[in-house]
N, C-alpha and C positions, 0 to 999 in steps of 0.2 A: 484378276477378278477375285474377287473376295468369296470364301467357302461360303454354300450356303446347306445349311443345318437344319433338318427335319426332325421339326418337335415330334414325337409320338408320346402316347403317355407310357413306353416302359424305357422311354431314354429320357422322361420330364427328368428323374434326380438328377441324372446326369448332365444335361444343358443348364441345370439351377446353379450345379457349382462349377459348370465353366463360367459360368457367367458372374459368379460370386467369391469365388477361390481363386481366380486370377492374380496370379504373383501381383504385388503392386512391384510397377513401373514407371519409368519417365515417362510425360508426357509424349514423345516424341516416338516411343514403342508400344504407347497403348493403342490397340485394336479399335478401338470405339468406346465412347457414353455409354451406356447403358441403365437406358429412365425408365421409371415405375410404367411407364404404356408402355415400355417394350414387352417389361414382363405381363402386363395384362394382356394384351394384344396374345402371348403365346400361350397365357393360362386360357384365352376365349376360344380359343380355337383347339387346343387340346387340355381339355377339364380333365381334372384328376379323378380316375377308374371310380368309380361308388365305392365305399366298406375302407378304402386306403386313405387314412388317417393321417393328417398332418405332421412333422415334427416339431417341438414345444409345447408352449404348455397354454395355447390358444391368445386372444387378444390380451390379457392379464401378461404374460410373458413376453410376449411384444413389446406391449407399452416398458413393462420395466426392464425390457433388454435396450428399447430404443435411449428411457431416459438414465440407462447408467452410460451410455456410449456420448447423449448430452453432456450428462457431470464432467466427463473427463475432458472433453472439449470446452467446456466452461473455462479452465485451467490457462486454456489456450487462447481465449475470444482476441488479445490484443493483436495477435499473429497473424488470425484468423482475418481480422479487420479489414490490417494492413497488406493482408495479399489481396484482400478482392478490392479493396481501394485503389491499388497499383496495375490491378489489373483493369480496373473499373479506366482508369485515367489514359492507362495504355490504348485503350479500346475506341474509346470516345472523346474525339481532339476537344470536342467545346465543352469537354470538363475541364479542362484543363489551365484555371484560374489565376489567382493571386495565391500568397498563401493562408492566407483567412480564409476563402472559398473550399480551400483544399481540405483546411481545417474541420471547416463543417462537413463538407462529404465524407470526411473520417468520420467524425460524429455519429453519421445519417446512418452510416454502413454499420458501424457500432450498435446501434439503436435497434437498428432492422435484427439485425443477427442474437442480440441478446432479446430480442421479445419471441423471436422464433424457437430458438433452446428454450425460453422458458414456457413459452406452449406446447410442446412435444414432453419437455424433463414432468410438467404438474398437467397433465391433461388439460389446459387450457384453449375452453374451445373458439378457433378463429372472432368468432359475433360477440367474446369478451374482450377481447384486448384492445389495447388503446395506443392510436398512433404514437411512436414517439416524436417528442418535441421537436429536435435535432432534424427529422425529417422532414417534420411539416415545413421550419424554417430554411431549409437547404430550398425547399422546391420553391417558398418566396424570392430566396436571395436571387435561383436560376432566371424565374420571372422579370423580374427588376433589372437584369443585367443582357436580356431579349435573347437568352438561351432558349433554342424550340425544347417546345414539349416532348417532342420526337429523343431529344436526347436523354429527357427526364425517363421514358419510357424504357427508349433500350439502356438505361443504367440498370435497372429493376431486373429488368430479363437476364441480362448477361451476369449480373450481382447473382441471382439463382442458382444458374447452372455455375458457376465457382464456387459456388458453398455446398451446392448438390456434389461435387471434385470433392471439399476436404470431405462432405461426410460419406461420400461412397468409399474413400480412402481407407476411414476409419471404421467403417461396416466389417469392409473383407477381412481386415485386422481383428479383429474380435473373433472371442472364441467360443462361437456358436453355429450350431449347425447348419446345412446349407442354406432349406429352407428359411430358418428361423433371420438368415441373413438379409435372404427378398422379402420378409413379411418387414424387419425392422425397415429395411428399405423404403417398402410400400408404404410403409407409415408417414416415416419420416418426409418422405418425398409429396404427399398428398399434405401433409401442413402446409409443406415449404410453398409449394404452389397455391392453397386457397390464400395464405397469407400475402403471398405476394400478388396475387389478386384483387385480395380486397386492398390491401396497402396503395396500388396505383391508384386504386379512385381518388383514396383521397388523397394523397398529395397530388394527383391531376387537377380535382378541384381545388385546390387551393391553388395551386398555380394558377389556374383560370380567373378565379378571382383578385389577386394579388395582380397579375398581368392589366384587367380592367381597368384597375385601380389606380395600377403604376401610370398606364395610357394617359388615364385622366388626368393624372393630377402632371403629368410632364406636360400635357396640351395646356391645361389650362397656365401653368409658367412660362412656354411659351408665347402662347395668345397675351400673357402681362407683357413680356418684352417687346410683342410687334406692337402691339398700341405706344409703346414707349418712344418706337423708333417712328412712330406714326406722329405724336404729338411733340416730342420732347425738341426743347430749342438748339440740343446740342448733344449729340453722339458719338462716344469711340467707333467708326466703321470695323474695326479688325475685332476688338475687342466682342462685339455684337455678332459679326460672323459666325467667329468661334459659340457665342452662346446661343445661338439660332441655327447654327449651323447650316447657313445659307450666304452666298456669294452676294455681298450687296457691291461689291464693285463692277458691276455687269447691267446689261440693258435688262430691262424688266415688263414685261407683261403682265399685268394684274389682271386679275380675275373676281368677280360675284359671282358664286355660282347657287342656285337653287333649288327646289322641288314645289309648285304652286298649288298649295290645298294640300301637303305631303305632313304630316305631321310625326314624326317616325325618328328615333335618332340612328337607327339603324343607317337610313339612307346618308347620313353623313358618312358612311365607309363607301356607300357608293358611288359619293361626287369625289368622293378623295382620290378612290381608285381611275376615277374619271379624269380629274386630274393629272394624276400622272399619266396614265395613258396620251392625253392630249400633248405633255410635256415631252414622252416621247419621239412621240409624231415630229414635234416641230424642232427635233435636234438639242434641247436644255444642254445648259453643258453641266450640271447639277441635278440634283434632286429637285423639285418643286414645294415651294414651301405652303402647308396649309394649314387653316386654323377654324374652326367654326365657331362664326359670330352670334350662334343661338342656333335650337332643333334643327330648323329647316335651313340655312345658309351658311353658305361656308365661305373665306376669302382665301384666296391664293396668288402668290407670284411664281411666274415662271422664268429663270431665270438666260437668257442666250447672251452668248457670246460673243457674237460677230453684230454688225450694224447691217451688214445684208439680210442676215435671218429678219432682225429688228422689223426691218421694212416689209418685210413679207407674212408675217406672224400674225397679224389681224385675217386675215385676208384666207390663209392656211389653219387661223385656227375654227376659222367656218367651215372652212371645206370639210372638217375632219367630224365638227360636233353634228354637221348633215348625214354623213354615213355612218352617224352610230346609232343602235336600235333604243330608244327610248332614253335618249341624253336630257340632263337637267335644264335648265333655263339659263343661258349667261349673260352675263355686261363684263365689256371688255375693254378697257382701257388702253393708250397705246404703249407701245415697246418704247421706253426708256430709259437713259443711263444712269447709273451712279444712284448714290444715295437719294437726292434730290428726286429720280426717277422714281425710285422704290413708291417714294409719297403720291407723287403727281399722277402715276399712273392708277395707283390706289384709288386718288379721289377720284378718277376719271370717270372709271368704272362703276363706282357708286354713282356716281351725275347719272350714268347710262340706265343705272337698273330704277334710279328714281323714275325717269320718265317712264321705261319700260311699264313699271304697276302702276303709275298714273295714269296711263293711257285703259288699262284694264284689259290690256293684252298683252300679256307675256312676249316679248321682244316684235313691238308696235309695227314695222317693218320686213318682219324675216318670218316667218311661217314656221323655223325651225326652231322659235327660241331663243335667237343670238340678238344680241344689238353691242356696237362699237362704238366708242364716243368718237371716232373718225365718220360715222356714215353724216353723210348729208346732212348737214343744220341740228344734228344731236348735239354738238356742243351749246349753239346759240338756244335752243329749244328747253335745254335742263337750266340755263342762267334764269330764262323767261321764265320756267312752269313754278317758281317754287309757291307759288296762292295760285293752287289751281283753277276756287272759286273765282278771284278776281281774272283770270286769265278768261275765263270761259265767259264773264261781262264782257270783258275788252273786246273778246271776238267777236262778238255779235254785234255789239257798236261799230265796229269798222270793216266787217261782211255783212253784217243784214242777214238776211234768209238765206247767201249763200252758203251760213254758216249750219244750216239743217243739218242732219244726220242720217242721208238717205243718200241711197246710192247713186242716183242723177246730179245730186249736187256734189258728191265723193267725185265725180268723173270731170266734173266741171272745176272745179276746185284743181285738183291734180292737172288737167290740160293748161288753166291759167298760170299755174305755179312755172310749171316749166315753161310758156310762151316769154314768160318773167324774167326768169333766167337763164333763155336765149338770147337777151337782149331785145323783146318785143319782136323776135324775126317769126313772121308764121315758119318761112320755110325750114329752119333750124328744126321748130319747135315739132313740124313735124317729121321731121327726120329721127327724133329721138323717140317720139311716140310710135312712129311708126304708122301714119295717120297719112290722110290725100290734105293738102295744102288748105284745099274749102271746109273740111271739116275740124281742123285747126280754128281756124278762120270764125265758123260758128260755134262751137265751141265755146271761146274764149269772147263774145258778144255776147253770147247765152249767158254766159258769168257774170259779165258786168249787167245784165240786166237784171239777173238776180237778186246781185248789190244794191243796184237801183242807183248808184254812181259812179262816174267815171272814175279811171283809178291812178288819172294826172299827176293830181293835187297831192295824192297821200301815198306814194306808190310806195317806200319804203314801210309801212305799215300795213298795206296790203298781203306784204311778203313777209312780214314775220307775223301776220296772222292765220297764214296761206302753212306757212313751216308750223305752229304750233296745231293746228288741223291734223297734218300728216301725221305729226308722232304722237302726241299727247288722243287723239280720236275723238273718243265718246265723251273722255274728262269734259272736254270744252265745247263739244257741238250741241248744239239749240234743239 
């Protein structure tokens, strides 16, 4: 257990120069650091008797004790550098660069160290000096190369207490009296820290901003290449991977995904994260790639491995955007192979998300938000909607009143659809509704009477006016 030492004030001189006079020793035999709070912490709690008088020659003395112990260390800055560099590197594995990177954190450390000696050596106070260059651009390069901030930080901190080592070193060394060693100390040690203080702002902020920036401008090169692979007649696959950094030899899942009335670019971090989430869910054997097509929309593929997943991926990625709290708007394409895939599933999903806003209800079908160009008659439905105006004549010419926008003919409408595509069987038809046989039955007369014709002659038109009803809605009801 380590001694422990009761300041009083007739043993303070005495605890000043254990604490100051300490043989210098190897790292590996010194007792402890010993930082400017230590010694405040034991000057607050035992202040020195009234009428007993410091030794020196007050802050005048200090300062020019502190900046001739500077001078001589100036002497030395190259040394100096390169131990807290070496140790900076030791410390912190994602410093640990090319050697240009390496180069500038010499720089950086350089830079740091000689504005700090020269605000202690000329009384230079902290809210005058000026970042050095070398640093600012260190904490770019870090940004650019998706080194966390976290490391930019603890560089700063750990760079401190190594330079706080050499000049504690060089303190005990000097030949001044005990106190006049913890006042130099005290000095020296309240620069080091306001300056490294203010110093992390700013190259925080710059990192912040330069990260932004770099974000930006690599999405937006990205988003050039997928339009590329999106239109261009002819493709390196390998070559593209590598630049996209995405598996285009695998089944693919396309994605729109949205925010409706969300105006915010913020929320693009929040469908992106959504994305990947969802790509976890469904096993990706990759990252998920995304791009935003403007503020509010973003496009995505997700990339699986297997043709089992493929199959199940529409179906799984409902389930998942149902149990999330407050999920975006999506169209969803289906699971695809190969390059050819990448495309097809792309367009898919755009077809999906057209009808979805044409209809004027965020996924026409699903309550949740989702719609698949697999559900029911969405493929036939996005070929048909593209003149929604002309769609919304057509219906009415070949429904009549059936084609109103009320909820008795919704019901009617829907019962007819499905009697249709059981084959005209009542009994199917109510099996799937879940209905008694007679009201099937009525129902589906009620319909046609609404029509006000039989639906013999034109039954094929019946039913893709029946299908354009369901998804497209309001776009096209009377």
């Amino acid at each position: 257990m380590a001694e422990v030492v009761v300041v009083t004030p007739s043993r303070r001189d005495e605890v000043l120069c254990r604490l100051c006079l300490a043989e210098t020793k190897p790292p590996s035999e010194r007792s402890g650091f010993v930082s400017s709070r230590s010694y405040d912490l034991a000057v607050r709690k035992n202040p020195r008797p009234e009428g007993t008088a410091a030794e020196g020659t007050g802050a005048e003395g200090t300062g020019a004790a502190a900046a001739a112990i500077i001078s001589k260390l100036d002497s030395q800055l190259s040394e100096v550098t390169v131990a807290v560099q070496q140790y900076l590197v030791a410390q912190i594995t994602e410093l640990r660069g090319d050697a240009q990177l390496l180069d500038l954190l010499r720089d950086s450390v350089e830079g740091n160290i000689e504005t700090i000696f020269s605000a202690i050596e000329h009384a230079i106070p902290i809210s005058q000096v000026e970042p050095p260059t070398a640093a600012l651009e260190y904490a770019r390069r870090l940004a650019q190369r998706g080194v966390s901030a976290n490391a930019l930080v603890r560089a700063y901190r750990l760079g401190q207490q190594e330079l706080l080592r050499v000049l504690l070193d060089d303190i005990r060394s000097a030949d001044l009296p005990a106190q006049n060693k913890l006042d130099v100390f005290e000095q020296v040690s309240s620069t080091t820290f306001g300056y490294i203080d203010w110093i992390s702002e700013q190259v925080i902020a710059v990192y912040q901003n330069e990260r932004e920036q770099w974000l930006e401008d690599r999405n937006r090169v990205r988003a050039l290449q997928v339009r590329e692979v999106l239109t261009a007649d002819a493709v390196d696959e390998d070559t593209m991977t590598t630049a996209l950094r995405y598996p285009l030899r695998r089944f693919h899942l396309a994605l729109v995904v949205w925010r409706p009335g969300v105006d915010s670019a913020a929320d693009l971090g929040h469908m992106e994260r959504f994305v990947r989430d969802l790509a976890e869910h469904l096993g990706a054997s990759h990252n998920p790639l995304f791009i935003a097509e403007d503020r509010l929309t973003g496009w995505a593929w997700i990339p699986l491995a297997a043709k089992s997943a493929a199959a199940e991926a529409v179906s799984a990625a409902r389930a998942f955007t149902r149990g999330q709290p407050d999920p975006p708007s999506l169209a969803l394409g289906e699971a695809l192979p190969g390059f050819a895939g990448f495309r097809r599933s792309h367009h898919q999903a755009l077809d999906a998300r057209a009808v979805a806003l044409a209809s004027n209800t965020e996924g026409a079908a699903d309550p949740h938000g989702v719609v698949a160009i697999s559900d029911l008659g969405l493929s036939a439905a996005a070929l048909l909607g593209g003149d929604v105006n002309a769609a919304r004549v057509w219906v009415y010419e070949v429904l009549g009143p059936l084609s109103s926008d009320t909820e008795n003919d919704e019901r009617l409408r829907n019962t007819l659809q499905v009697f249709l595509r059981s084959g005209s069987s009542y009994k199917a038809a109510a099996g799937q509704l879940n209905l008694h046989y007679n009201s099937v039955k009525y129902r589906v007369a009620r319909a046609i009477e609404r029509r006000g014709l039989p639906i013999e002659a034109d039954r094929l038109e019946v039913e893709i006016a029946l299908l354009l009803c369901r998804w497209y809605r309001g776009a096209v009801l009377s």
